[in-house]
C-alpha positions in Angstrom: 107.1 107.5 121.0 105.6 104.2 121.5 105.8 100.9 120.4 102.6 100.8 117.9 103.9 104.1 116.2 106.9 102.6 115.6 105.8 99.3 114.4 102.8 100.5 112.5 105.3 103.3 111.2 108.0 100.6 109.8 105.0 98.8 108.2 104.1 101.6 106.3 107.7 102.4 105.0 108.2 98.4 104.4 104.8 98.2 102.4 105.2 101.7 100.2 109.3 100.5 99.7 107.8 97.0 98.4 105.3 99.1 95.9 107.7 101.4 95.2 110.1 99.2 94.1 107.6 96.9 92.4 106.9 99.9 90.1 111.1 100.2 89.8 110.9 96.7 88.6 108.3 96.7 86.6 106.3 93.8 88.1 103.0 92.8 86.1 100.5 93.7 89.0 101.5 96.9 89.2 102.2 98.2 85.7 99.3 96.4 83.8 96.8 98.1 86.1 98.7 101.2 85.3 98.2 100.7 82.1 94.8 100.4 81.7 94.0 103.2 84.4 95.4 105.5 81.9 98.3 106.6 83.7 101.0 107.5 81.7 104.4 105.7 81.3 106.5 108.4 81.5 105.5 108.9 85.0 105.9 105.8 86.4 109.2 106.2 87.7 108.3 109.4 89.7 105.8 107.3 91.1 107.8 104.8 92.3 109.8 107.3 93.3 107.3 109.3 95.3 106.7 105.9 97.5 110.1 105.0 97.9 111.0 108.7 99.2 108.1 108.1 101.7 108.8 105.2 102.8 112.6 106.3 103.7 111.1 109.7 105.0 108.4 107.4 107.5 112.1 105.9 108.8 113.9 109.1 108.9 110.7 110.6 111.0 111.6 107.9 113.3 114.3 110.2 114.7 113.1 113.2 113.5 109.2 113.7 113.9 108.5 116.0 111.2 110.2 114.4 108.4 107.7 111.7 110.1 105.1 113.6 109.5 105.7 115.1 106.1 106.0 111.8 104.9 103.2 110.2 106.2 100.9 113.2 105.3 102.7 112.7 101.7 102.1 108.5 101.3 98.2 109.9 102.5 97.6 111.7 99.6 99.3 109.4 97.1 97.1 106.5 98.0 94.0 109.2 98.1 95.2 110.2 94.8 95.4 106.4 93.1 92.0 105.5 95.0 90.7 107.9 93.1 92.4 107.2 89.7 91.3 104.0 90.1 87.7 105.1 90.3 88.0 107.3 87.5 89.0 104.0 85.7 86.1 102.3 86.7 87.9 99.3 88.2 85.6 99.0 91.1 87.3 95.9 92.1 91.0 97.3 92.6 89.9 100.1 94.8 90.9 98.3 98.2 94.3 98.2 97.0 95.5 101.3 97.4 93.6 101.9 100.5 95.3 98.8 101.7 98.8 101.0 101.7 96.8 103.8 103.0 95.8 102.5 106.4 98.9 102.3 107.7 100.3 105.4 106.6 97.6 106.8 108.3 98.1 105.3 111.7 101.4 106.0 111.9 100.3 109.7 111.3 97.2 109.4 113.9 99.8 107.5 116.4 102.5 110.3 116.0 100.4 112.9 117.7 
């Protein structure tokens, strides 16, 4: 394991705990976009959720690769998953956010191999 997996790895779990729990707290930024991509309320929590799990299961995979990797596959396809809701919404100009968390989700996965 080297040093960039690991620190591109806890910067992946530290960025989807932060949304995560910025979903959990109901911060503006993330629940008015919500809002108006037409996701529905009731599912914000297992959202939140989902990152949060992610983000513990990129630390877990720390000492045992494939929680690692299950994880990081998983935080992949959530942030695939809101890019495109936020294309179906049409809001051109918040499509760099989720791509943002993304990135490093993906590194660590390209970096655990």
């Amino acid at each position: 394991m080297s040093v960039a997996h690991v620190v591109v790895t806890v910067l992946a779990a530290v960025m989807a705990g932060f949304s995560g729990w910025s979903v959990f707290a109901r911060a503006a930024y993330v629940v008015q976009p919500l809002a108006e991509y037409g996701v529905p309320q009731p599912w914000w929590n297992l959202l939140g959720a989902a990152k949060a799990a992610g983000a513990l299961g990129l630390l877990v995979g720390l000492f045992v690769p494939v929680i690692g990797v299950l994880a990081a596959v998983g935080l992949v396809l959530y942030f695939a998953g809101a890019a495109v809701t936020v294309l179906r919404a049409r809001a051109y100009a918040h499509v760099p956010f989720p791509l943002i968390y993304l990135a490093p989700a993906a590194a660590s996965l390209v970096l655990h191999a």
